[in-house]
N, C-alpha and C positions, 0 to 999 in steps of 0.2 A: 323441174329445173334444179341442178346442181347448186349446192349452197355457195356462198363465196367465197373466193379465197384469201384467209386470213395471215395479215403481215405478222403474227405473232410472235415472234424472237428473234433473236440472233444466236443459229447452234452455233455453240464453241465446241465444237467437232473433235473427236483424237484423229488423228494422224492417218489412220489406218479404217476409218468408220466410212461405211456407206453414205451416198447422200441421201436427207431422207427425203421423202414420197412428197413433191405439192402438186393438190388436187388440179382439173382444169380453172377456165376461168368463164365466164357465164357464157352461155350459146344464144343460139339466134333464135330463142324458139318465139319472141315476140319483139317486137320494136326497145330496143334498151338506150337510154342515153349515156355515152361516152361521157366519161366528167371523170377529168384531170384535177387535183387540186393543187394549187400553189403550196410548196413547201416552205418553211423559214430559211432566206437566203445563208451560205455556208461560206465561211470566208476561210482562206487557207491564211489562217492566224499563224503559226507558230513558224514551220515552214520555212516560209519568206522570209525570215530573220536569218533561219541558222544553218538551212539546207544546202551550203554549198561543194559538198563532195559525189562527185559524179562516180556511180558505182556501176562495175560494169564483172560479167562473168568472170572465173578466174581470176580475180584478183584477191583471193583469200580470203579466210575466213574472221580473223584480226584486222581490227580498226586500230593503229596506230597515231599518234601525233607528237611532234616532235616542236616543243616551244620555246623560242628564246628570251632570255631574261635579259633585260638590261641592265647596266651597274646602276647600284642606288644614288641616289641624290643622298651625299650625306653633310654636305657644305650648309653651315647657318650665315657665316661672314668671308668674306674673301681681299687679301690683302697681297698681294703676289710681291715677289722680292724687289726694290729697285734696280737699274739698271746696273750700279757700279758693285752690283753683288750678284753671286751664281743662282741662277734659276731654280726654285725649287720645283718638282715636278708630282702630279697626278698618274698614278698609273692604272687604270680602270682593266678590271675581271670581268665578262660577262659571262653568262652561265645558260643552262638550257633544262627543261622541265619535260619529261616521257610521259606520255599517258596513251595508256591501251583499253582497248573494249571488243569484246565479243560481238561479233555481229550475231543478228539473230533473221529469222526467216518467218516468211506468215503466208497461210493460205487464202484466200479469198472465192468462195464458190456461191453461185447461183441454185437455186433449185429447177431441177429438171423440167425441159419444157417440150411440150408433145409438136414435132416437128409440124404435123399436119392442122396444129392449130390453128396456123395463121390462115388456114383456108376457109374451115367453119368456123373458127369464136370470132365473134364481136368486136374483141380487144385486137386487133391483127396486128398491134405494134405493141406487144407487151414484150415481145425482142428487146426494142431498142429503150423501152422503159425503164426493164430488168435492169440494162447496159448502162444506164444513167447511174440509178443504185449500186450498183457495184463498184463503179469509179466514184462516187460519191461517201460511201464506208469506207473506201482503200484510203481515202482523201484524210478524212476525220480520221482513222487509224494510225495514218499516219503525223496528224497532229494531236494528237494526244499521248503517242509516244515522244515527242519532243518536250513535250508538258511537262510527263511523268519527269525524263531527267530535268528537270529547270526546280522541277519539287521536291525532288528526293537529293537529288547530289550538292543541291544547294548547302552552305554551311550554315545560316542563316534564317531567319525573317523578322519582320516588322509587324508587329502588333499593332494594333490602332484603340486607341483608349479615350476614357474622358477626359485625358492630360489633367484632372484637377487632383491629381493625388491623394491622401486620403484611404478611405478603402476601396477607390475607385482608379482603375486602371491608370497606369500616365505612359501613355503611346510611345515605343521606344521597341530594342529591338529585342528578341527573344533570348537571346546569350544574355543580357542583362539586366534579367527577370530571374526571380526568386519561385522555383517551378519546387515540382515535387522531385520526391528523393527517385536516386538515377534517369530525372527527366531531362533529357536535352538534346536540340537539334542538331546532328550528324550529317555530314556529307556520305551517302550511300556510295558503293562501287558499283562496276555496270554487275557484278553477282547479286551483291545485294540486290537492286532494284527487281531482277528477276525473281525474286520472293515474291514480289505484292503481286497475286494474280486477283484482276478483274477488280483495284480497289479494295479487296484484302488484308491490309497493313495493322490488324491488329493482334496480329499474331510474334510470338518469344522465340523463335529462331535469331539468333545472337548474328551481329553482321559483321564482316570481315575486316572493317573497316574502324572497330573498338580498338585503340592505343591507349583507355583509362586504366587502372587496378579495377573499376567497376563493369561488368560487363554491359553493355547496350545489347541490347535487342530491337528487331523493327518496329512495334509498336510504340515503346519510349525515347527512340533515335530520331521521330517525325512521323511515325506513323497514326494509330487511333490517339490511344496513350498520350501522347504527345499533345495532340489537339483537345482533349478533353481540358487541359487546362487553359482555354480559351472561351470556354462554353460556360452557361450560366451556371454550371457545379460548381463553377472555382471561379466565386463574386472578384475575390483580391484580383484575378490574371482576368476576368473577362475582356474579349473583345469588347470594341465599340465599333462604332460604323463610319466608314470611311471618308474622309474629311480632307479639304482643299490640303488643311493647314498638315495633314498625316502624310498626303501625297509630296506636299515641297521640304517636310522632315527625311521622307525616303527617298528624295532626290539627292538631297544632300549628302544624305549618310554613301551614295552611291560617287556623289562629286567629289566628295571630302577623305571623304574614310579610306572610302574602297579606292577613289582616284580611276573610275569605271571609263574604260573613252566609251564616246555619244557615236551613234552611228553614221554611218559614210555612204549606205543605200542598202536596199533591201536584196535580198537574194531570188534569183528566179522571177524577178518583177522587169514590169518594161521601166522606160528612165520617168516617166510620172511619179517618178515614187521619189523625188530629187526632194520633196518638202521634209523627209527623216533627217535630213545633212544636220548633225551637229546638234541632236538629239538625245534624249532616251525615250525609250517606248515603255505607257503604259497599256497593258493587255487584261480588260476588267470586260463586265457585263455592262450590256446598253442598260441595265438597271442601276446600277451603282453611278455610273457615269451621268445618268439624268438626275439622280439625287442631289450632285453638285451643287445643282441653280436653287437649290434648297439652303445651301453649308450658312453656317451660323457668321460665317467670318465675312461673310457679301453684304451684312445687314449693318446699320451704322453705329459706332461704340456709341460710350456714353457722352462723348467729346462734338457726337453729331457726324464723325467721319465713318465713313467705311475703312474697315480695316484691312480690305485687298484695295492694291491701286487699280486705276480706273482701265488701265491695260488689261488687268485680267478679266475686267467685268464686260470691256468689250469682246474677247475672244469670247467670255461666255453668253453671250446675246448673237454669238455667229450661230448658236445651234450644236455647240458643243463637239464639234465636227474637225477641232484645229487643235491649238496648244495650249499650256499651260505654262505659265511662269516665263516662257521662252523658250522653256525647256525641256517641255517632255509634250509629248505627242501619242495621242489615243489610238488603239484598235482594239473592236469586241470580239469577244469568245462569246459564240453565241449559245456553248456549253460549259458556261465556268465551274470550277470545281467549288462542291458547296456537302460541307458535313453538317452532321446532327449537335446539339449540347455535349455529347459524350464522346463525339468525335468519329461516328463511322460516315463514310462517303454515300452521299445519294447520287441514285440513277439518275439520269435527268429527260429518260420517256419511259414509257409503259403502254401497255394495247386493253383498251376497255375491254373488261369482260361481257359487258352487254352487249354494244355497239361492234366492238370488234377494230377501234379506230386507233392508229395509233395517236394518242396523245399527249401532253407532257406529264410526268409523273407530279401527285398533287403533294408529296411531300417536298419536293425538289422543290417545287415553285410558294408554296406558303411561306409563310415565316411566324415563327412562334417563338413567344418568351423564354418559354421551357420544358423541352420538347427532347424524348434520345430519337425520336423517329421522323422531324422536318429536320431538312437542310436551312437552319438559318443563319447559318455562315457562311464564309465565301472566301476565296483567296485569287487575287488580281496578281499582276506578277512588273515590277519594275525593270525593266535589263537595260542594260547597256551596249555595246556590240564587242563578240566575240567572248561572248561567255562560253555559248559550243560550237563543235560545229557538228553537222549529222546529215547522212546522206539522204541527199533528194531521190523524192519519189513519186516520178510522171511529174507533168507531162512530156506528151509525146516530146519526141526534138522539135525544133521551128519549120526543120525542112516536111515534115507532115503534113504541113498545111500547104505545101505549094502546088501551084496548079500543074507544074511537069510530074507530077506525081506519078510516075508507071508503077506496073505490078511488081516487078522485079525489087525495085526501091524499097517497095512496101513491104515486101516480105523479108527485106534483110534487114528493116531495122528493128532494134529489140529495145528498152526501156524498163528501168524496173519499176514494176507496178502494172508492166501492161496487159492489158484483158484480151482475151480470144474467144472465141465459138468453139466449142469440140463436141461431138459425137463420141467419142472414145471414149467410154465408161459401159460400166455393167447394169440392169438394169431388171427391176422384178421383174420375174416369169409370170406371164398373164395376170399384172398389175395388181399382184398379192405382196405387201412389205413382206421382209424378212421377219419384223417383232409378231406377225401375223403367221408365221409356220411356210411363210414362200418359198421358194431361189429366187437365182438371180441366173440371169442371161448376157447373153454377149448382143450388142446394141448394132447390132450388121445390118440392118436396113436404115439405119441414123434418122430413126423415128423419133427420136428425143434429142435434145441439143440442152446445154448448158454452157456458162459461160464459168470462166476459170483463171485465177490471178494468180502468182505468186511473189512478195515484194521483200527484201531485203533491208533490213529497218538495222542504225546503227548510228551511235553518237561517242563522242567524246567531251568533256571540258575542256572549251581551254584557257577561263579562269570563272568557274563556276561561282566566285563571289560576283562578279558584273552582273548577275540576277539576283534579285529580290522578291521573296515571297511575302504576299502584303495581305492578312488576316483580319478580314473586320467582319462585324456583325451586319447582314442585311437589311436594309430601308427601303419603305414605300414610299413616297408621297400622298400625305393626305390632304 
């Protein structure tokens, strides 16, 4: 009996490579039990905020946007002439803000699957299994490119501290912190950001986007570098862990400072999503977010009082499920981004070398005091609405799902992101790899089938200060 087949990576392929060789999938040589397992629900987090530019062929290679400024408020008193005297008058400028970006292009492929499978293995729907997975990674890929920009172009973040001063952090925001020398957080260009491959960022390629006499690089502009001064190397700047009272400090600095507008509805959502109206969104882990009902500030001062009103303590008895403050409104990433003490990025799965199973990476999920190889950090993200905007990617149109649905319909509508079946591809000669001394052959009897994506991924700012990157240390509940 054939071994079985292991989900072991994800190839990041060149351009021009082969796909490579996946074995069958177990046969019928005895009674096998089918056993699907529940995966961790995927929520199209990032997306549904900022996705709303609809990109369609032929529309170029450059992502443009074109934003208008309003004239400032620069009035403190206002006394106008009286009537028996001539009018003095207001004459208001307004001005407009260009911002461009590269689009960029991604592949998406399937490993090869033996047409005639579905006749003898077991698995007779591992077609439409594959098909889940594939629009499932296109999905995540494409939220985590919306991430990347929210993290990198941001100008910004918020630290979270013990606020008690001292040699102990006081929560505030990272421009006005006392970092190490040429350490400081940088809004990347859509070039720079193409630097950091695969979480990356600890690398001295200088970024385009330095106006100091000092040069930045990506590592000390937000990348490793950067984050290491948050880790327990550097006691003065350490993180702390993420706190009611850190969340309505980075509301405000979003309400006040930045003057961030609250959101109006979500993008790509049906209208159930009306409960964002007049918000901000935080986008943290269901870890961090249940630590909450833990926060020091819920328990009663020394006066006997609790020092949240009783408002908040009711939204926090709903189950954590609603708002905050009034003001700000929860969604999890069910992969938030989480580095080491010294500031490099952990995976967040891995495939057992014994078992063969995929399951989550044990660094990623520990937490440790002081560690360069757990993730016990973590970065939640505050926004406000129209920090970017970036093109959607799938689903299908609406008219997909209707029941007049003909063939003709179906094959002329296109979507970017959307998957296919093909047989067109080349294929080992007598099922020898090329790394094994094979050929390849042409696939004319379409004994093999693979599935095949191609998605056009592309953002802009268009006021990348309305996001906030929010840096605390991880907590369990004990």
């Amino acid at each position: 009996m054939p071994t079985s087949v292991l989900a072991d990576s994800v190839s990041h392929a060149a351009n021009a490579q082969a796909t490579p060789y996946q074995a069958e999938f177990k046969k019928l040589d005895f009674f096998l039990a089918r056993n699907e397992v529940a995966q961790f629900p995927k929520w199209n987090t990032y997306d549904s905020l900022f996705g709303s530019i609809k990109w369609q062929p032929n529309m170029g290679d450059t992502l443009n946007g074109l934003t208008a400024m309003p004239s400032p408020v620069e009035r403190i008193t206002f006394a106008p002439n009286t009537l028996d005297q001539f009018p003095a008058k207001d004459q208001f400028s307004i001005g407009e803000r260009y911002e461009t970006a590269k689009l960029g292009a991604h592949r998406f492929e399937s490993s090869r699957f033996r047409f005639l499978s579905n006749f003898e293995s077991f698995w007779r729907d591992q077609l439409q299994y594959a098909h889940k997975d594939i629009i499932r990674q296109i999905s995540l890929a494409n939220n985590i490119f919306v991430r990347t920009l929210m993290y990198y172009q941001t100008p910004d973040a918020y630290i979270c501290g013990s606020g008690t001063g001292g040699s102990a952090t006081v929560n505030g925001l990272a421009s006005q912190m006392t970092l190490g020398t040429n350490v400081v957080k940088r809004a990347f260009s859509g070039d720079d950001v193409r630097l950091v491959d695969n979480g990356g960022d600890g690398i001295t390629t200088v970024i385009s986007t330095d106006t100091e006499s000092v040069v930045d690089n990506v590592s000390n502009a937000g990348g490793e570098l950067w984050r290491n001064e948050f880790g327990a190397n550097n006691a003065p700047n350490q993180a702390g862990n993420l706190t009611l009272k850190d969340i309505y400090k980075a509301m405000l600095h979003l309400q006040e400072d930045v003057q961030a507008p609250t959101f109006d509805r979500l993008q790509n959502a049906p209208k159930q999503s009306e409960f964002i109206k007049g918000k901000y969104v935080l986008i943290c882990s269901t870890e961090a977010w249940s630590s909450l009902m833990w926060d020091a500030d819920l328990k009663a001062g020394d006066d006997g009082n609790a020092r949240l009103g009783s408002a908040n303590l009711n939204l926090l008895q709903d189950g954590f499920a609603g708002d905050l403050f009034g003001k700000v409104t929860a969604k999890f990433d069910p992969y938030p981004l989480r580095f080491a003490d010294a500031g490099a990025w952990i995976a967040p799965q891995t495939v057992d070398t014994d078992t063969h199973k995929v399951v989550p990476n044990p660094n990623y999920t520990a937490i440790s005091a002081d560690s360069d190889t757990i993730g016990s950090y973590e970065v939640a993200f505050l926004v406000g609405a129209d920090a970017f905007k970036t093109i959607s990617v799938g689903p299908p149109p609406k008219e997909f799902a209707s029941k007049s649905m003909s063939a003709k319909k179906f094959y002329s509508m296109k979507w970017n992101g959307e998957v296919t079946l093909t047989d067109q591809f080349l294929i080992p000669n007598g099922g020898v790899p090329l790394s094994d001394g094979g050929t390849q052959d042409l696939n004319v009897y379409g004994d093999y089938l693979k599935f095949i994506s191609q998605a056009v991924f592309g953002g802009i700012p268009g006021d990348a200060r309305h996001c906030l990157p929010i840096i605390y240390k991880r907590r369990r509940t004990t």
